[in-house]
KEMAR-31587 format. One record per residue (C-alpha): residue number from 0; residue in one letter; x, y, z. Coordinates in steps of 0.02 Angstrom, whole numbers, plus 50000, padded with zeros to 5 digits. Example, Ala and Ser with C-alpha at 12.3 -4.5 7.8 and 13.67 -1.06 7.14 Angstrom:
<sites>
+-----+---+-------+-------+-------+
!   k ! r !  east ! north !    up !
+-----+---+-------+-------+-------+
!   0 ! A ! 50615 ! 49775 ! 50390 !
!   1 ! S ! 50684 ! 49947 ! 50357 !
+-----+---+-------+-------+-------+
</sites>
This chain:
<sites>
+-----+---+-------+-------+-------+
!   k ! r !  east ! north !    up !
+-----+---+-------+-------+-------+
!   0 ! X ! 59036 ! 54633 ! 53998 !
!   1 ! X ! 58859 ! 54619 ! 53952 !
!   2 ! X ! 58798 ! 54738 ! 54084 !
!   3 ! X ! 58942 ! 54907 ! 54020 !
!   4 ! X ! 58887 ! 54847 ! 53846 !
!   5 ! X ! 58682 ! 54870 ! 53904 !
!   6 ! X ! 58737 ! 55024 ! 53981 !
!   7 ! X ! 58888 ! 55140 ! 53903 !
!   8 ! X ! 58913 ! 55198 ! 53749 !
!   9 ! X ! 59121 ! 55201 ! 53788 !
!  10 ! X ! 59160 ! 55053 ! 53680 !
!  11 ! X ! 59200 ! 55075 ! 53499 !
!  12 ! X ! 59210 ! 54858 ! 53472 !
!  13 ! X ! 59199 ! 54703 ! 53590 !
!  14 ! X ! 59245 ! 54555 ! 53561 !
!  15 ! X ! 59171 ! 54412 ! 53654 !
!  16 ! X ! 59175 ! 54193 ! 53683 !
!  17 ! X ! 58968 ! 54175 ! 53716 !
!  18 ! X ! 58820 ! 54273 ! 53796 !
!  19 ! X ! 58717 ! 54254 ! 53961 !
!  20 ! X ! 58544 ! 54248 ! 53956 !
!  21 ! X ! 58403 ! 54233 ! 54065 !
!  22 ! X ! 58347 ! 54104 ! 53977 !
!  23 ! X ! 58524 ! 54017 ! 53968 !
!  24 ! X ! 58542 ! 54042 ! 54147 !
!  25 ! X ! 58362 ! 53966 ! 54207 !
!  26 ! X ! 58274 ! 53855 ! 54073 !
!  27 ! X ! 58428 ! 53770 ! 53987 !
!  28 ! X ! 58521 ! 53712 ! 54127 !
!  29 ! X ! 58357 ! 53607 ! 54188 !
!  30 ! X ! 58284 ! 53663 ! 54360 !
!  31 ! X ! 58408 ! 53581 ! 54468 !
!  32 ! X ! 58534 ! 53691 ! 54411 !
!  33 ! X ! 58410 ! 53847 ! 54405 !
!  34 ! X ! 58367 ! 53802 ! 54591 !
!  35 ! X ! 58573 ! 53818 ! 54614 !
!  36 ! X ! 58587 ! 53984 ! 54544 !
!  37 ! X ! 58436 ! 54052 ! 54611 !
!  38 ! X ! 58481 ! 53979 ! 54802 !
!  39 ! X ! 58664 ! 54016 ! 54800 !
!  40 ! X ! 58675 ! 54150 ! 54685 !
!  41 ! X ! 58520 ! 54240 ! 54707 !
!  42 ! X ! 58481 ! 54250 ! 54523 !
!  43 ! X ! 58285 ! 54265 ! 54479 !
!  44 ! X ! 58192 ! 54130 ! 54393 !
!  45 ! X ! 58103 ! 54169 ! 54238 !
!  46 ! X ! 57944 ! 54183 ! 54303 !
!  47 ! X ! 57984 ! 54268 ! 54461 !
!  48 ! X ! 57861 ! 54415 ! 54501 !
!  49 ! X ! 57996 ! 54543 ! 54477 !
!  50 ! X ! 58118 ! 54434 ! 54337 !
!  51 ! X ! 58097 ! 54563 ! 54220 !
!  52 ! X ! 58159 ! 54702 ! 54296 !
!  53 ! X ! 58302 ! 54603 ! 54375 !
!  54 ! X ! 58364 ! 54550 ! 54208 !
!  55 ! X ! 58344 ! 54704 ! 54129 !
!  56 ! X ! 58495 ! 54811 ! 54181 !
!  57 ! X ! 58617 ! 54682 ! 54119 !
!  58 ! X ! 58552 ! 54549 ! 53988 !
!  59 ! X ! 58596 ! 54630 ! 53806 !
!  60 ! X ! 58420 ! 54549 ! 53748 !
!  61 ! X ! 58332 ! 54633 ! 53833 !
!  62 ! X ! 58420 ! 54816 ! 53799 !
!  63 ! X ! 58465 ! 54764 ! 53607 !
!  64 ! X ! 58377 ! 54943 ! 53580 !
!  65 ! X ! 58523 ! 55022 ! 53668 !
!  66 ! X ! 58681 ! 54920 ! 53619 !
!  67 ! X ! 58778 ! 55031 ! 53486 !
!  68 ! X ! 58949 ! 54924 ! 53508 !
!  69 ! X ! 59008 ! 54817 ! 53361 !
!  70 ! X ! 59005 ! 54645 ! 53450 !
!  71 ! X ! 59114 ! 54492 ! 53377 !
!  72 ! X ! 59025 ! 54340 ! 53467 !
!  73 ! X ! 59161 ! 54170 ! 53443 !
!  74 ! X ! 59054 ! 54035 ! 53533 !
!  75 ! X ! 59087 ! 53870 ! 53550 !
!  76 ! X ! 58949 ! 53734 ! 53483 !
!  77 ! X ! 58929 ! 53681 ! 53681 !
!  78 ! X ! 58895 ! 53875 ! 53747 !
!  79 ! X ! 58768 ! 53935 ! 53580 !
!  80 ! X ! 58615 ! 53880 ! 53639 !
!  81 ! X ! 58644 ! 54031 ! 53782 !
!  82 ! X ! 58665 ! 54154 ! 53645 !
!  83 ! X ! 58511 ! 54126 ! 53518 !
!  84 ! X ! 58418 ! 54253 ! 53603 !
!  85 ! X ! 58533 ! 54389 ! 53622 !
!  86 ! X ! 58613 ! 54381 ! 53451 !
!  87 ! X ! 58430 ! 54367 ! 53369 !
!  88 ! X ! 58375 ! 54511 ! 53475 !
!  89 ! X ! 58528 ! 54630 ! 53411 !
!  90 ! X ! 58482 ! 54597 ! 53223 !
!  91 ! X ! 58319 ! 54600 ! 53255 !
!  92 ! X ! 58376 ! 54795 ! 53310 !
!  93 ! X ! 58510 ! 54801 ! 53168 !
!  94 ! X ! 58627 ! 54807 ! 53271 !
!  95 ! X ! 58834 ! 54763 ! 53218 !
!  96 ! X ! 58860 ! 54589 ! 53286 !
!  97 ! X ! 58946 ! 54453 ! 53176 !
!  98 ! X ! 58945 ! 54256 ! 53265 !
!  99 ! X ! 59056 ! 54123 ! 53230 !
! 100 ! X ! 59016 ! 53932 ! 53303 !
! 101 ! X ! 59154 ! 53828 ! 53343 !
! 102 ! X ! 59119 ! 53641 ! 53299 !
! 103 ! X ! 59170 ! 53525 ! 53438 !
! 104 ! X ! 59204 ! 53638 ! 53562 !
! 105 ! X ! 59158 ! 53677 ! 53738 !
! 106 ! X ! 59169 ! 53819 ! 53822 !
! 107 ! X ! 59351 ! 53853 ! 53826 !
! 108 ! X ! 59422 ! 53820 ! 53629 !
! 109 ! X ! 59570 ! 53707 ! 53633 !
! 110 ! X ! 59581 ! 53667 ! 53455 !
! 111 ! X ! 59727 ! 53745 ! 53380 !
! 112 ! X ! 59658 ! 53775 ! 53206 !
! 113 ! X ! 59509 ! 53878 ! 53312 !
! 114 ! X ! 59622 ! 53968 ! 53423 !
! 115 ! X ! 59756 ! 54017 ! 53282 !
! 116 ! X ! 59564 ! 54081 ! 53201 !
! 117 ! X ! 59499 ! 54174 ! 53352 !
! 118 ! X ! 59654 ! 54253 ! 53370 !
! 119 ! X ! 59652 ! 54300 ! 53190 !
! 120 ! X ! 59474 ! 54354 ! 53176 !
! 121 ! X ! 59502 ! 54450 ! 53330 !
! 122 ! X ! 59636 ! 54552 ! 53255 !
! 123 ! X ! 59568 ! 54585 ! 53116 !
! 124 ! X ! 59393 ! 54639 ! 53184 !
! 125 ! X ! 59451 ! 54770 ! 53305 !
! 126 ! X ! 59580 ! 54851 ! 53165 !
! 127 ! X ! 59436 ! 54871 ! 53051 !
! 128 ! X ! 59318 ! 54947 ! 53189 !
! 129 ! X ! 59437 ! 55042 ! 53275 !
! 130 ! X ! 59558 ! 55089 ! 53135 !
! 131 ! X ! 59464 ! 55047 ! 52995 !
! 132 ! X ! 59598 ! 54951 ! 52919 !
! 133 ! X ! 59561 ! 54796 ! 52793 !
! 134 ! X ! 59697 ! 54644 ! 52789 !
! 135 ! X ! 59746 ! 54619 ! 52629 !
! 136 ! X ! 59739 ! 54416 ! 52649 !
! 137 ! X ! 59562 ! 54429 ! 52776 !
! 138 ! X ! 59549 ! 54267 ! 52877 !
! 139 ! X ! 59368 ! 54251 ! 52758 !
! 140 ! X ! 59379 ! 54361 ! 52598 !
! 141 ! X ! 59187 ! 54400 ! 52624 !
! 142 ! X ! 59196 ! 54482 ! 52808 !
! 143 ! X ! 59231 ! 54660 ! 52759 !
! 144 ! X ! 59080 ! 54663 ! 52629 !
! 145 ! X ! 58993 ! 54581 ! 52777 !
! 146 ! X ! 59045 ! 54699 ! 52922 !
! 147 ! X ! 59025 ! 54856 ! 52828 !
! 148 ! X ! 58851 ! 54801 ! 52798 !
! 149 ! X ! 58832 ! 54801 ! 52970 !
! 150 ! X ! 58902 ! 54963 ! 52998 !
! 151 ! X ! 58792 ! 55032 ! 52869 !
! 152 ! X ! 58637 ! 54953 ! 52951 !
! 153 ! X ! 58682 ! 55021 ! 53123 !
! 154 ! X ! 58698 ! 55198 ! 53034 !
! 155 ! X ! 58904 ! 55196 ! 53115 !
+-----+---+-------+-------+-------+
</sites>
């Protein structure tokens, strides 16, 4: 997902559960598990001569310039740490992203009152950015004032 969004302009919204860093990938995970993903899946390390330009086509941090997608981030409080980067790198371009943190959760949400949420907030994002349609009763009364901010910001 993060590569098409890096690299087409084709989506009008996304919706999405966490991002994947470089960083995420090969600092937080400790160097055992860096040593994994760079042995068996071939993944380069941060500091690799050439990491750069490995990341670049596909990590959204590093192309935040480029993103124009609307991007509805619902992480849980386990996978956030692996988002930081991205999401600060998209504001830092103005670009329309909205994140919501899941308390408690890992990286698959199992509580019901956050699923029945997601759900809703999914709904109700892509109707507003693809049919710019407003619930009357919004799942939080301030996200329309909030996301057409955004909009305005990213000149949409």
């Amino acid at each position: 997902m993060e590569w098409a969004l890096s690299n087409s302009d084709k989506y009008a919204a996304a919706s999405i559960s966490s991002f994947n860093s470089p960083v995420c990938y090969m600092a937080l995970g400790g160097p055992a598990r860096a040593d994994v993903f760079r042995e068996k899946w071939g993944l380069k390390g941060l500091t690799d001569a050439d990491a750069h330009a490995y990341w670049k086509p596909a990590a959204i941090a590093l192309n935040a310039d480029r993103v124009r997608t609307p991007i509805l981030v619902q992480v849980s409080e386990y996978d956030l740490p692996c988002g930081i980067d991205t999401f600060a790198a998209l504001r830092e371009q103005r670009r329309p992203v909205e994140m919501h943190v899941f308390p408690g959760e890992f990286h698959l949400k199992w509580q019901p009152a956050h699923r029945l949420a997601l759900y809703q907030r999914n709904v109700q994002w892509f109707k507003y950015w693809l049919l710019d349609a407003r619930y009357e009763d919004p799942i939080d009364p301030e996200q329309y004032e909030r996301w057409s901010k955004l909009k305005e910001e990213a000149g949409l």
